[in-house]
Z-matrix of the N, CA and C atoms (Angstrom, degrees):
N
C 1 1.447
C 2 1.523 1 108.78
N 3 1.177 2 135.95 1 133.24
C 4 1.213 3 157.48 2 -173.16
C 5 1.482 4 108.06 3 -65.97
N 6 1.464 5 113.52 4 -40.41
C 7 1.691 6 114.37 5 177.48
C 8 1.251 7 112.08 6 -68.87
N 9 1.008 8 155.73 7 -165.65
C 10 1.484 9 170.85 8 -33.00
C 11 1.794 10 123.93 9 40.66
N 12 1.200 11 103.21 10 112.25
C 13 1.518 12 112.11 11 169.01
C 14 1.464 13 120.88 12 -110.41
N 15 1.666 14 109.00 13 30.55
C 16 1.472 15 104.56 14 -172.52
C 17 1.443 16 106.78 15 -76.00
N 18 1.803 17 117.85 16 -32.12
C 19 1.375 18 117.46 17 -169.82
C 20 1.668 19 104.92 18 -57.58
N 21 1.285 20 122.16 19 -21.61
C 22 1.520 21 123.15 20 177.76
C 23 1.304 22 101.79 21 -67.20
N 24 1.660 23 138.74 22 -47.90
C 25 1.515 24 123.66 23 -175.27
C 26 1.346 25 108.47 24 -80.42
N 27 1.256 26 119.55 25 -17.28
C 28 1.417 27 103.12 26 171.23
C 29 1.366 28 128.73 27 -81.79
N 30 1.367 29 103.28 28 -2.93
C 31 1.372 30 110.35 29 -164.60
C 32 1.975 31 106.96 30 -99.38
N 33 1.547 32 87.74 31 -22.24
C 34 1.682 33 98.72 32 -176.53
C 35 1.594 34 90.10 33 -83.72
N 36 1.054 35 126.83 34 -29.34
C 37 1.373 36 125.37 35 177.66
C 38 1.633 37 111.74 36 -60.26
N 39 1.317 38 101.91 37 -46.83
C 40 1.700 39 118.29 38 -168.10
C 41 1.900 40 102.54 39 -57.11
N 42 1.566 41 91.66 40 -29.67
C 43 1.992 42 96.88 41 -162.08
C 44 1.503 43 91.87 42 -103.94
N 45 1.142 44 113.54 43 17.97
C 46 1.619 45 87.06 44 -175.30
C 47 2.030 46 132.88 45 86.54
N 48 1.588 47 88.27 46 -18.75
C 49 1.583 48 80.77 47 -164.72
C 50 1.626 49 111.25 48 -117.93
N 51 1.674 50 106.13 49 142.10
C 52 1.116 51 112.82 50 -172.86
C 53 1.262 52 113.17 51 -71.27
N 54 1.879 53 121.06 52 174.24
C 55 1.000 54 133.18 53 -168.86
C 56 1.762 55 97.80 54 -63.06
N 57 1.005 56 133.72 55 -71.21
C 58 1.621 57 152.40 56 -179.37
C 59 1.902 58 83.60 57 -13.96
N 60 1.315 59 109.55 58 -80.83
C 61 0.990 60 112.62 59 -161.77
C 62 1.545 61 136.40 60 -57.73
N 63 1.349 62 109.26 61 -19.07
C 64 1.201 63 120.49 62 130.31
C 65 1.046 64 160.41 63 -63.93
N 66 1.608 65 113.62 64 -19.07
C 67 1.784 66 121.03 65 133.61
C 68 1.478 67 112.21 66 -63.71
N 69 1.088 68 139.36 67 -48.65
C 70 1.373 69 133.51 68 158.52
C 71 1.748 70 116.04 69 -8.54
N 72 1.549 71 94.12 70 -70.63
C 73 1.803 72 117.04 71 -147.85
C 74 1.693 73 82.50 72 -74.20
N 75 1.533 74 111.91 73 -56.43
C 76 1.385 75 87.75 74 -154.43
C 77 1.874 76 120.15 75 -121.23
N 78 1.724 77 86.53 76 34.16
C 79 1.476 78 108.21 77 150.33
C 80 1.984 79 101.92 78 80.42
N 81 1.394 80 121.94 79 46.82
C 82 1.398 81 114.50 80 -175.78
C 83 1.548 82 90.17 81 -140.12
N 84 1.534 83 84.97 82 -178.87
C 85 1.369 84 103.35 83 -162.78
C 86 1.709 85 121.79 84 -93.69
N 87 1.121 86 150.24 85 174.23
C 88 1.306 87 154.39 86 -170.85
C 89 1.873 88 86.09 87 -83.89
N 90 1.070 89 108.35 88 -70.09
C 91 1.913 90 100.60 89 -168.07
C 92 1.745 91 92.69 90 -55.81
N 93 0.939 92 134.15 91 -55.69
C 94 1.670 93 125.02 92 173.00
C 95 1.597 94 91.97 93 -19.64
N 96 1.523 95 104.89 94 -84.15
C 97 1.602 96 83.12 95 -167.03
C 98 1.396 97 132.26 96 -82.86
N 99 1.239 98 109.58 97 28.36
C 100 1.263 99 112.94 98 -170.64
C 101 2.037 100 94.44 99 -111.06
N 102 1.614 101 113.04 100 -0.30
C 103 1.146 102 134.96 101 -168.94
C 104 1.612 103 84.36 102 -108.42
N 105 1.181 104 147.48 103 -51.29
C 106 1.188 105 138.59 104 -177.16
C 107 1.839 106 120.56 105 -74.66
N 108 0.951 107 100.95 106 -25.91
C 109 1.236 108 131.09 107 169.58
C 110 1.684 109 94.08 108 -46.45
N 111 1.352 110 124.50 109 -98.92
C 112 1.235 111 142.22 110 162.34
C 113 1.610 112 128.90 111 -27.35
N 114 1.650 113 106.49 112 5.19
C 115 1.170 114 107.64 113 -152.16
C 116 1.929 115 138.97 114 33.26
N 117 0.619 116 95.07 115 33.16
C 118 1.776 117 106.79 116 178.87
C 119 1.578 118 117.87 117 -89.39
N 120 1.115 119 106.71 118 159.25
C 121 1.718 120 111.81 119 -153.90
C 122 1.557 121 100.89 120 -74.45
N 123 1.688 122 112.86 121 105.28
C 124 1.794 123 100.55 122 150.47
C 125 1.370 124 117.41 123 -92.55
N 126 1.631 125 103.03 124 178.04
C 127 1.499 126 107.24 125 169.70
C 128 1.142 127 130.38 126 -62.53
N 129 1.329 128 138.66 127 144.26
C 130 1.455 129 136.31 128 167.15
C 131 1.467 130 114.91 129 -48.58
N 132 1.225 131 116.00 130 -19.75
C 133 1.359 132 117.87 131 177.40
C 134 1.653 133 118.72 132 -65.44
N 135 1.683 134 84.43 133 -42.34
C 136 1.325 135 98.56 134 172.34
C 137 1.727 136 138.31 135 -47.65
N 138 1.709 137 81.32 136 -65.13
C 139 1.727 138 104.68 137 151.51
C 140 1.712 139 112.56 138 -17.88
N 141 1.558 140 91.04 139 -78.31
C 142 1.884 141 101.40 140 -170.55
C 143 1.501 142 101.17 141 -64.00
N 144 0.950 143 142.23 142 15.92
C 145 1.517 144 127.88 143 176.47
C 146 1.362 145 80.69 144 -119.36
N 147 1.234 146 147.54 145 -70.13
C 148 1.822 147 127.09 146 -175.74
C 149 1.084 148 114.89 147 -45.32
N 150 1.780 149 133.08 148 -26.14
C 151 1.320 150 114.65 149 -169.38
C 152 1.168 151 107.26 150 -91.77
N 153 1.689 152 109.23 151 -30.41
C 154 2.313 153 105.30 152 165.47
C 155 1.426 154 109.12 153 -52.30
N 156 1.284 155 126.27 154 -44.96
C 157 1.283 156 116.43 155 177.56
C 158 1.766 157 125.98 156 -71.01
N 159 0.966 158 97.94 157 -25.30
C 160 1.324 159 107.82 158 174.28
C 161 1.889 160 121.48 159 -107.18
N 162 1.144 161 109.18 160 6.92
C 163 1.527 162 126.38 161 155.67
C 164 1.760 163 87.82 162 73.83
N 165 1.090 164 132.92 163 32.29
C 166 1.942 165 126.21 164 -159.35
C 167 1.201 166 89.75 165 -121.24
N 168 1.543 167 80.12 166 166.47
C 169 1.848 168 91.96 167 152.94
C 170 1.371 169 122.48 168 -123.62
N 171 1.174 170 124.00 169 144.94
C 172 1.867 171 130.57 170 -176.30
C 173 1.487 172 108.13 171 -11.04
N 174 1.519 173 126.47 172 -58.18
C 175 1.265 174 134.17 173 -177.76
C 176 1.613 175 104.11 174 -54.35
N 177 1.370 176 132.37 175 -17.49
C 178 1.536 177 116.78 176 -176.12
C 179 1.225 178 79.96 177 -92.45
N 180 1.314 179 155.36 178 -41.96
C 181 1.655 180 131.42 179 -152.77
C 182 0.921 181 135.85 180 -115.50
N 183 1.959 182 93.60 181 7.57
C 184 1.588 183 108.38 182 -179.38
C 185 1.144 184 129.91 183 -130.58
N 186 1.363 185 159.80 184 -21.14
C 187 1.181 186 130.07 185 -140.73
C 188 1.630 187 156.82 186 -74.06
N 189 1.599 188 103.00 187 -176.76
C 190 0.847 189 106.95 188 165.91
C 191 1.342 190 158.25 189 -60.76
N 192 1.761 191 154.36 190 106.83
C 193 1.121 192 131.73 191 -156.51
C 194 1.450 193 103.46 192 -134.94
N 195 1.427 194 116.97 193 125.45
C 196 0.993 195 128.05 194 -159.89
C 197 1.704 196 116.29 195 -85.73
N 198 1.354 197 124.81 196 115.10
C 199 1.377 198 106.61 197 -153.95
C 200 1.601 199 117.31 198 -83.00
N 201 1.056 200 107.31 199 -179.92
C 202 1.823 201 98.67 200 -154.42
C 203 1.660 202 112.44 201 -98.22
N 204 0.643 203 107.33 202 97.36
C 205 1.788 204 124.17 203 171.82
C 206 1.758 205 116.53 204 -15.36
N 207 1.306 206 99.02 205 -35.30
C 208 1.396 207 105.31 206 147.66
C 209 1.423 208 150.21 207 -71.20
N 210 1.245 209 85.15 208 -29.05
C 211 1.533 210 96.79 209 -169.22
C 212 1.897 211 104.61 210 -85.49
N 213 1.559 212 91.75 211 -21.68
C 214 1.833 213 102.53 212 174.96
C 215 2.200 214 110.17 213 -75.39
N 216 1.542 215 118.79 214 5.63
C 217 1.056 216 143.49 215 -174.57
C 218 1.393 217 105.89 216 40.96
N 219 1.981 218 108.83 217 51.25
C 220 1.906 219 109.90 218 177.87
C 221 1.700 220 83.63 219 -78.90
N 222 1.465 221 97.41 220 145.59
C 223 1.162 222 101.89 221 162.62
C 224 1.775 223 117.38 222 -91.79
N 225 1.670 224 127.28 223 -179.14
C 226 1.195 225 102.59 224 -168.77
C 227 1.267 226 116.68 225 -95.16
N 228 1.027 227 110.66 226 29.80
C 229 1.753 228 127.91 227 171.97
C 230 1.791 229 101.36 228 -81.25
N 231 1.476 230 103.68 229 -58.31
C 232 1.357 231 104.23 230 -176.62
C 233 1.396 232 116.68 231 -69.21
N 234 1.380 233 114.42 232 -9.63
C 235 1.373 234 104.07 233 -175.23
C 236 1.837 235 115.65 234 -82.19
């Protein structure tokens, strides 16, 4: 998957606060984070309810990684 949600555990790490308590604050579910966990696609809705709770913006808890052109075996004809 192309996303990354590690900046989100590092960041609950950075403040002190556990996973629990962040379904708490900003109203989601245990498979939510057990969906972020795994990097796998949530809703944007979702997103904006971690970043009210967590005062951020998308770029602290998410990104992007662009997958590698190699590893998809294009050769350099196709590229």
């Amino acid at each position: 998957m192309p996303l990354s949600y590690k900046k989100l555990f590092h960041l609950l790490i950075d403040r002190g606060m556990k996973k629990g308590e962040l379904q708490d604050k900003a109203g989601i579910t245990a498979s939510i984070m057990a969906r972020l966990a795994k990097d796998e696609i949530v809703r944007t809705d979702t997103i904006s309810k971690i970043c009210e709770a967590l005062n951020c913006q998308p770029s602290d808890i998410m990104e992007y990684i662009p997958l590698n052109r190699e590893s998809l075996n294009i050769t350099s004809q196709e590229k």
